[in-house]
N, C-alpha and C positions, 0 to 999 in steps of 0.2 A: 630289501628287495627280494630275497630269496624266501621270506615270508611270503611276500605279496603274492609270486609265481606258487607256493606249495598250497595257498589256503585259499588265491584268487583266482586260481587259474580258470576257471568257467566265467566270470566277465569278461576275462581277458581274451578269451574265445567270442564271445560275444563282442565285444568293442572291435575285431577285428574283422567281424562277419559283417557289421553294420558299414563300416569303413569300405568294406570289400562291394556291399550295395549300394552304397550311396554313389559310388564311382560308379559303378558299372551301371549304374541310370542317369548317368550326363550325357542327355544325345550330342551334348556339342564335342563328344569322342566319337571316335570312329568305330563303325562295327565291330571292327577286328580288335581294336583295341578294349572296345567293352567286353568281345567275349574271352581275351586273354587276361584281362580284370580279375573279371569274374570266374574263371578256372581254378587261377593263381592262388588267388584271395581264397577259393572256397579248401585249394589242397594245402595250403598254408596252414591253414586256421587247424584244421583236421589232426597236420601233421603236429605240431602244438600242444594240441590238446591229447593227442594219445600218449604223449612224453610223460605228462604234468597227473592227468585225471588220476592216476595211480595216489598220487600226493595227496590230493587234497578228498578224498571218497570218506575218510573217517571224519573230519568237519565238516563235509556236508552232512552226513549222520547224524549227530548233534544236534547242528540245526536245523534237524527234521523232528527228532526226539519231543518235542515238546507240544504237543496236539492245538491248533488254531481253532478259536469261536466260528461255529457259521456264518456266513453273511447277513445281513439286516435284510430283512421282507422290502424295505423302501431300496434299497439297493438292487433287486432284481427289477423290480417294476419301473427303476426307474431308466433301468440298460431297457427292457422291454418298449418302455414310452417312445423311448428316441429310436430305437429301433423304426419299432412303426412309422413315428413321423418322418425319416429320413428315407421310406420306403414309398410317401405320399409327393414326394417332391413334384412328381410332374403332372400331379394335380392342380399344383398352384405358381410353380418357381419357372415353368418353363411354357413356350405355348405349344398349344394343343394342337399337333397334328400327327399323323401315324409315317412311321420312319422305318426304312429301309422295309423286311422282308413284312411286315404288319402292314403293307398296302395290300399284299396276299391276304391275309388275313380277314381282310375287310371285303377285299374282293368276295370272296368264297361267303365270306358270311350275307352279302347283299346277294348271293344268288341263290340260297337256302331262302332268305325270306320272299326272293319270288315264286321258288319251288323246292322246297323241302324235300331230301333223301335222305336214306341212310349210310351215305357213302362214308366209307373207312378212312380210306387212304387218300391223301391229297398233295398235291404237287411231283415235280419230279424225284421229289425227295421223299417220297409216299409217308407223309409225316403223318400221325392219329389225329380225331377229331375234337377231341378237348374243348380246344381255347377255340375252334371256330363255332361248334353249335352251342357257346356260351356267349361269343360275341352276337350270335346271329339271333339271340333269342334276347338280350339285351339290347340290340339296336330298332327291334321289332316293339321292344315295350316304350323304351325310352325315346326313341328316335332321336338319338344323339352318338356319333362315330365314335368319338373320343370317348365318353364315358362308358360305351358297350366294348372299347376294344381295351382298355387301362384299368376298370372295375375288374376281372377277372385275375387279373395281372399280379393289381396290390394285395386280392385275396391272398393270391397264392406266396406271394414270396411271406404275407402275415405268415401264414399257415408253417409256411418252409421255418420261418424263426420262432414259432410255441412250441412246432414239434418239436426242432433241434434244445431248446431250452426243455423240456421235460424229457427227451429221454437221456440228456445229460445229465441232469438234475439227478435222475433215477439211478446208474447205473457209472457214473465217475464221482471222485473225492469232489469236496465244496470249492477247490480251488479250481481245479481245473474243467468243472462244470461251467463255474461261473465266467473264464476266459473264454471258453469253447462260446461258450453264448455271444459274449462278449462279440469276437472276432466274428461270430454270423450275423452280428447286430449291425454292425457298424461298418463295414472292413467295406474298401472300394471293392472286389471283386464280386460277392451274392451281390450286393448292391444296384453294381451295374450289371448284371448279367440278365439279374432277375427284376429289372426295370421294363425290359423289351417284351412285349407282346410278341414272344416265337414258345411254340411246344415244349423246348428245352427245357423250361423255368419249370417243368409240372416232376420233370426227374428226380429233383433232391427232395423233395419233401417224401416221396416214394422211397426213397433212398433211404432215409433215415426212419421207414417205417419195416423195411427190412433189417436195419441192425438195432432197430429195437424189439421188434420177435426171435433175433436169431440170440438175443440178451436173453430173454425172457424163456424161450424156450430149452435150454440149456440150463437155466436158474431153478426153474421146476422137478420138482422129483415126478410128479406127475405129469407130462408131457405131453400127452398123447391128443389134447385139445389144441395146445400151442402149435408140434408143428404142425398140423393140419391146418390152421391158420395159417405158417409158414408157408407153407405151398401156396396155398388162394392167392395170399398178399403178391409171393412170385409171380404166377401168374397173370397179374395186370400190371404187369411192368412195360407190354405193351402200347399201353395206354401215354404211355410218357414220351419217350422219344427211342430213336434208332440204337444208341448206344447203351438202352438197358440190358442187351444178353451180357454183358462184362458183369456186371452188378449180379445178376442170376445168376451166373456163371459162379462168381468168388463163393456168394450165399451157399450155393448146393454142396461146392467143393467143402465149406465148414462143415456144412449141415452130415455130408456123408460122414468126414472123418470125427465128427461129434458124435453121431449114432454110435459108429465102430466101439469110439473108446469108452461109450456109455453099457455099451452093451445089450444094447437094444437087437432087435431082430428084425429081420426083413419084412414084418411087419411097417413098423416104424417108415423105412424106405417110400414102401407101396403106398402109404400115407400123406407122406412129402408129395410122390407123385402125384396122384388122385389128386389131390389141389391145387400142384399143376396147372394138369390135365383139364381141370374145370372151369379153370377160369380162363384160360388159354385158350379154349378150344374155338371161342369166336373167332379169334387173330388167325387159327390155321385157317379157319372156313372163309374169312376175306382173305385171306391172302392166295388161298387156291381161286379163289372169283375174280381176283383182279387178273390174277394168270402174269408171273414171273416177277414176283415179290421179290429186292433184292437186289434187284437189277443196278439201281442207281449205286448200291456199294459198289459194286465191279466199278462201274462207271467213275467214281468219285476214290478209290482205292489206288496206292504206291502202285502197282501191278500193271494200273490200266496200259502204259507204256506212252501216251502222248504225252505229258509233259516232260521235260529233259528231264536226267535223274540225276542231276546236280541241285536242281528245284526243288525237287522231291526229297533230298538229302536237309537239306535246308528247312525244308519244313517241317520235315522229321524234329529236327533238331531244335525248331521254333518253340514245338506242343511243352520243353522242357524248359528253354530261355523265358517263353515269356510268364512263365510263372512266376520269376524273380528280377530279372533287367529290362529285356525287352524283347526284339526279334529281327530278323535278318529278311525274311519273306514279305509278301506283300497276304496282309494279314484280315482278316474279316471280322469284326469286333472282337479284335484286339484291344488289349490296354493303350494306355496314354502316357506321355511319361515317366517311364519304366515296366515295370512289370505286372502283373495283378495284384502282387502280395507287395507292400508299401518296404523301403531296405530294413526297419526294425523287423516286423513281421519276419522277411523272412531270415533274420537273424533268427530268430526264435525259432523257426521251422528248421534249421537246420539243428540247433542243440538238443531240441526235440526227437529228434531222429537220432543223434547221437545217445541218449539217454536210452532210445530202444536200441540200438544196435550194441550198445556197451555194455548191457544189463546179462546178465548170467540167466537169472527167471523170469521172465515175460508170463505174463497173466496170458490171456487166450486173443485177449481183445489187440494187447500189443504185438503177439506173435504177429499179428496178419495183418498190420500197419504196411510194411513194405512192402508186402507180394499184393498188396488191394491197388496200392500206389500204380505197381508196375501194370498191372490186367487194367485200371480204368485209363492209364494212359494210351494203351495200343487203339483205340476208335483213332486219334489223332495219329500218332504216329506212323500208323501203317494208310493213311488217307495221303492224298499227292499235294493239299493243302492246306493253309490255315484255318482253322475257324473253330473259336474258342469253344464253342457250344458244343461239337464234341466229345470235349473235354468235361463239361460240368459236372460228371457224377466223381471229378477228383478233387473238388470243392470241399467234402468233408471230411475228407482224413487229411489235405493238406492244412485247414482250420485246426484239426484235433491236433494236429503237430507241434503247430505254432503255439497255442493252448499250453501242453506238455511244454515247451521251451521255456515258455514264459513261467507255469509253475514252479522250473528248475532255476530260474535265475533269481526270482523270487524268494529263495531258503536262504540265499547268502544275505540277505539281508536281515537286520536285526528284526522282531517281529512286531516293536512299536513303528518301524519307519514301513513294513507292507502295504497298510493300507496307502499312505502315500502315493509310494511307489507305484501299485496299481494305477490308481489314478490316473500317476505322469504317464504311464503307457497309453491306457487309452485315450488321453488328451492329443497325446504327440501323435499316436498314430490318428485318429479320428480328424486333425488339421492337417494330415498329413496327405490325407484321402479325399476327405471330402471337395479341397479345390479338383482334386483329378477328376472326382466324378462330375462336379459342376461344367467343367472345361469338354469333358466329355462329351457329356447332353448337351452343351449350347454348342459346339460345332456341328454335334447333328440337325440341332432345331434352325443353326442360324441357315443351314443351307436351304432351307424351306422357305426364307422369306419371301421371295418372288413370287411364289404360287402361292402362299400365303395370304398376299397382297390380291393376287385375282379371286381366292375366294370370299374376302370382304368385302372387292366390291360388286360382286355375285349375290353377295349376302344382302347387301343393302340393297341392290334391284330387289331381290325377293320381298325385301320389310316392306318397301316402298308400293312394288306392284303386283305382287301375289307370287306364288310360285312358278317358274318358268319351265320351258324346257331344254334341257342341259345336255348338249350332244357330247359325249367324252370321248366317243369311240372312234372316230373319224380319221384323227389323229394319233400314232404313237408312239410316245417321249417317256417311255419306261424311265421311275417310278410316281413320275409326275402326272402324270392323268388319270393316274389309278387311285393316287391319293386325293385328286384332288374329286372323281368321282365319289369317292367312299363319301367324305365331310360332305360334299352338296346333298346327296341323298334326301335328309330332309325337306328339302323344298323344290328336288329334282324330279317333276309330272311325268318327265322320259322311264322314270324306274320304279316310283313313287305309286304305288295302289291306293294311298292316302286320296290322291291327287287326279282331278280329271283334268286329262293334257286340253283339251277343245277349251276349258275357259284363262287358256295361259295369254298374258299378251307381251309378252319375252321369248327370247330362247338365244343362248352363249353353243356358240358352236369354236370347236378347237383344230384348228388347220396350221401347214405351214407357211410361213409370211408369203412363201413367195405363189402362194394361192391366190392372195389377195383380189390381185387384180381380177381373175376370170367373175368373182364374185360381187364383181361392182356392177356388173351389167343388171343383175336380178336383184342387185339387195341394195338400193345405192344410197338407203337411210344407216348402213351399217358401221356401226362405231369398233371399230378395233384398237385393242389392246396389244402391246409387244413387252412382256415381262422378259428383264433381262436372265430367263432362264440356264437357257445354254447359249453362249457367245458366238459359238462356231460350228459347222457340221450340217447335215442334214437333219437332225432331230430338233431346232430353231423351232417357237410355237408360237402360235397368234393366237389370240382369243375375239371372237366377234361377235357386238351384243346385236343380235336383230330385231326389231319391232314387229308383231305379228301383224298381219292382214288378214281381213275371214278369207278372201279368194287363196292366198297362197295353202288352205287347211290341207288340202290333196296331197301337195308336197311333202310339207311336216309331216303327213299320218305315215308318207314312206321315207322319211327318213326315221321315225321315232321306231319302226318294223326296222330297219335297216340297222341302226345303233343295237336295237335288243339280240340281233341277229350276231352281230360281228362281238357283243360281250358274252352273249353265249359260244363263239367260238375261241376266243380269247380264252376262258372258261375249259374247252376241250384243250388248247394249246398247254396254261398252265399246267393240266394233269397229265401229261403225257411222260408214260416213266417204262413204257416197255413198248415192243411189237404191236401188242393188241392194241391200247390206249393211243399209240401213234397213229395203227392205222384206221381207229373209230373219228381221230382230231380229222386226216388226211381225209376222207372221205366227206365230214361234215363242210370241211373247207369247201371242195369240190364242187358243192351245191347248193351256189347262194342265189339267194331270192329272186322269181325272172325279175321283177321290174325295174330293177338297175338297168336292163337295157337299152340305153341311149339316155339314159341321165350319166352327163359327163363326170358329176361330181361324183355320186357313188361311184359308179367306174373305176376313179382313180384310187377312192377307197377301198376298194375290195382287190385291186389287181397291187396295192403297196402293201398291204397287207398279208396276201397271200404270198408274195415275195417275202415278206421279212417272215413268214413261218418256214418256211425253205431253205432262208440263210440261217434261223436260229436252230436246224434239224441237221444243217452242215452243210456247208453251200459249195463243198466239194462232188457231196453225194448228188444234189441235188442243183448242180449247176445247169444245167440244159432249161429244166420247167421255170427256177426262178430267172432266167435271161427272160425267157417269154410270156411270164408275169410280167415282169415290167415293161417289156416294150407294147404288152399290153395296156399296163396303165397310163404311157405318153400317146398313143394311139387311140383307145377308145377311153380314154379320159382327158384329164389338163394332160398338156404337153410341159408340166412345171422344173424348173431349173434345177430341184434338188431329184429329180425321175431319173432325170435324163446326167445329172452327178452320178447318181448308184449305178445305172446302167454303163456308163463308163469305164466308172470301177469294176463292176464286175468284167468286162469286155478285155480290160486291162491285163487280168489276173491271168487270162488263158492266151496274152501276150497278140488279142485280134487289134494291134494296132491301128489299123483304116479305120473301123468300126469307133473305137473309142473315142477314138481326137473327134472324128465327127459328136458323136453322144457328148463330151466338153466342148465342145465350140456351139453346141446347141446350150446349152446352160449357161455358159457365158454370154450370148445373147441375150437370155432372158433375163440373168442378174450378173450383169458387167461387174470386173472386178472384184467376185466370188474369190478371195484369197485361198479357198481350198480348192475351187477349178483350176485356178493358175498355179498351186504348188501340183497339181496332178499331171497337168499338159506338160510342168517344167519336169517331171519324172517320168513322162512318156519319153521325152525327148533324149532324158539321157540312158533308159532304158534301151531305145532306139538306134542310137551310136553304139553303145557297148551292151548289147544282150547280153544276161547273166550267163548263157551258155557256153559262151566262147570265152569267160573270165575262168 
């Protein structure tokens, strides 16, 4: 036994790291329980190993002493193969519809292909334009959603795992080259991160083209091409996502104290910069155009002060948990089932880390492991909530770790059982991962089947009778109408330049159920649809197929003016990320089309609508305009039962009692037994007896 601990002590560190993960990813424990797990287990293990490591450091020597064969050529290409194909999955394994924040994406790209700009920055989140004027020039050749929004996607994350495999390859020993690839190949987190059609995914491949110049430049005695290349590459870090200054940031801080100790001159410096400088200098010029670049940080930053800072604490503290167990907050493509990194992985990640921190000389590359760790973590940290994406550009040194760990548990073993060995890791973890990711994606795809279901049989009107015209905008059931506009596009005449609306003899319009009726007088061959999208609430959708008539063409011409209207302002609403941009959306709103005038149906569309930009702007700030939106819309529109719900509610909030009960007792007439009107009157009433004032 006292063999085992002097000569074994690093499995035994290992076997208790795994032990320490594998608990602390049982959600059938409790929060607090996993995260005193996982503490315990990890200061345990630590305290362990700093006893012992002394012991056993001359047999690991030993069993290093003796130089290993390279790898087989069939052995990189064949981690590469399955790479790729495991990065194809939602090509074929899953069905094809665009998820979560990728209805943006489509959005924005179907409004390029009406009217192409050079617009920078997009959304509240002033994200670069990459992946949309890529979908947008793809869904314009192919006229196909899916493949213009997921071809760009699988490029990239290809692209993210040849680069990672060759500047490994380049620039670490054969072992831990070939793990590092290994775990970018295969590992649930790249996997899933860089499945999704968002911006984020364009950062690691940029990412690892800066620590392969900041390699190369440093490697050279002649320099003076390299870093000048350093800087340009720097410079279009913009291009990636919000969190590349951390990543420029670390680079420069090398790059300065590289020069220093190289001896170089301030030369050198003015060179880094000027490349910079050059390639950057678009990003200042839009950003001074957009006028208050930045904004959404303050906004989305621990500081802002709205969320409680107990929340704020917690999510702090998430950007660290869920990289190994799980997380405590409510989480935004979060992992599944533990953590990102599977409990082997992050065993390996942490011996990994111990080997750089217990090492006396660190190479350059390992000096800057921990302080890279701690700078890509702060976008997360110092933000008020979850969301992984963030966080990606800490995807490859927490990979490179895990790599290192695994090359160090590796020596102990005899050198005919390695290969093996290898193996059983990447078996065990790759079965380990791949249900997570599977589980993953079918929870997000299974929640689409209802809309799913109405774009088939959308689809099949189309085969059958030409292309129709597809109202989407009518109605707003965020992120359901936005996706389900994107997919129809093809045979959608409303959006469709392909397409001449006048020879349509269909048209799918999207209201809520309880619209129904006002629309049986004018359309009474109308067949509706009720997908059981949302069960409860006022966002409830109907879909209604109507047969065209040539007398009704007047109408359609202003409604299909009317839709292009309200998705162009929808359009203004998405970008809104500062002052200016607020008040270009505010004003666009302000001025919709006259001929809504005494058509009751637009009416109601444009005065709900206006209303829900007012409540999503802060329906504190703007409580007064949106009360008289909407009494707008039950007044010179439908008087429909979920209007005259929201008006309530709102009415409620500023405690106008008479006002509201009337506004629900008017809804309840029109849809008796509304389970959310009657939990509202039953919360008037006890509001009523005990005002919160006097508690």
């Amino acid at each position: 036994m006292n063999f085992w601990f002097r000569h074994y002590s690093l499995p035994g560190f290992f076997l208790l790291l795994l032990i320490t993960h594998i608990l602390a990813s049982i959600s059938s424990f409790s929060l607090i329980d996993r995260q005193s797990l996982w503490i315990s287990g990890i200061l345990t293990s630590f305290l362990w190993i700093k006893q012992t490591d002394k012991k056993q450091a001359e047999f690991h020597n030993s069993r290093q002493s003796k130089k290993e064969a390279p790898y087989p050529s069939w052995a990189w290409v064949l981690l590469i193969a399955i790479g790729i194909f495991l990065r194809s999955l939602r090509f074929w394994a899953f069905p094809h519809w665009p998820l979560f924040d990728e209805t943006s994406i489509l959005q924005f790209a179907l409004e390029l292909n009406r009217h192409w700009d050079w617009k920078f920055f997009y959304t509240d989140g002033q994200i670069p334009p990459l992946l949309i004027w890529a979908t947008a020039i793809l869904l314009k050749i192919f006229q196909n959603s899916f493949l213009a929004l997921e071809l760009p996607v699988f490029l990239v994350s290809c692209l993210t795992l040849l680069a990672g495999w060759g500047a490994a390859r380049r620039f670490l020993p054969e072992k831990w080259a070939y793990l590092s690839t290994a775990f970018l190949a295969l590992a649930y987190w790249p996997l899933y991160l860089q499945s999704l059609s968002i911006q984020a995914i364009c950062l690691p491949v940029w990412e690892i083209g800066v620590f392969f110049l900041l390699a190369e430049t440093f490697k050279k005695e002649s320099n003076w091409f390299w870093i000048g290349i350093l800087g340009a590459w720097l410079g279009l870090g913009y291009w990636t996502y919000t969190s590349w200054p951390v990543v420029t940031l670390a680079a420069l801080i090398i790059s300065i104290i590289g020069i220093k100790q190289s001896g170089w001159n301030i030369r050198s410096l003015l060179l880094l910069g000027f490349g910079l400088f050059t390639t950057g200098f678009y990003f200042l010029v839009a950003s001074f155009q957009s006028g208050g670049y930045g904004t959404h940080l303050v906004g989305y930053s621990a500081f802002h002060g709205w969320i409680p800072a107990k929340q704020v604490l917690f999510s702090s503290l998430d950007y660290v948990n869920f990289i190994f167990w799980g997380y405590w907050s409510e989480g935004i493509y979060a992992p599944i089932q533990g953590g990102f990194l599977n409990p082997l992985m992050a065993a390996f990640f942490w011996i990994g880390l111990w080997k750089v921190f217990n090492q006396k000389k660190l190479s350059a590359l390992k000096r800057w492991i921990i302080p890279l760790l701690l700078l890509f973590l702060l976008p997360g940290i110092l933000s008020q909530s979850l969301q992984s994406y963030r966080v990606i550009q800490v995807i490859l040194p927490v990979l490179g770790l895990c790599a290192l760990g695994a090359c160090r548990l590796l020596t102990f073993l005899p050198a005919r059982t390695r290969p093996a060995a290898l193996s059983l890791i990447l078996l065990i973890s790759l079965a380990w991962d791949i249900p997570r990711l599977a589980g993953t994606l079918t929870g997000f795809t299974s929640s689409t089947a209802p809309i799913r279901m109405v774009f088939e049989t959308l689809k099949n009107i189309a085969q059958n009778q030409g292309p129709g015209l597809c109202f989407t905008q009518f109605k707003v059931c965020r992120p359901i109408e936005e996706s389900l506009e994107a997919v129809i596009y093809p045979f959608n005449a409303v959006e469709n330049p392909r397409f001449i609306f006048h020879n349509s003899h269909w048209a799918s319009l999207l209201v809520h159920p309880d619209e129904i009726p006002f629309f049986q007088k004018d359309f009474p061959a109308v067949y509706w649809l009720k997908p059981p999208i949302i069960n409860r609430g006022d966002d409830l959708l109907a879909i209604g197929i109507i047969p065209i008539n040539p007398e009704e063409g007047p109408r359609f011409e202003k409604w299909i003016t009317m839709n292009l209207w309200l998705q162009k302002g929808d359009w203004e609403y998405l970008n809104v990320s500062n002052t200016q941009s607020y008040q270009e959306a505010l004003n666009y709103w302000l001025n919709p089309p006259d001929f809504i005038k005494g058509d009751q149906f637009l009416e109601t569309c444009y005065w709900e609508r206006l209303a829900e930009f007012y409540y999503e702007r802060g329906y504190e700030t703007h409580y007064e305009v949106q009360l008289a939106a909407l009494k707008h819309a039950v007044t010179d529109g439908y008087p429909a039962p979920h209007l005259y719900y929201d008006l309530g509610c709102l009415l409620l909030r500023r405690k106008n009692f008479a006002e509201s009960r009337k506004a629900f007792e008017k809804a309840l007439r029109g849809d008796p037994h509304n389970p959310d009107v009657e939990y509202a009157l039953q919360l008037q009433g006890k509001m009523e007896k005990n005002p919160p004032d006097s508690n």
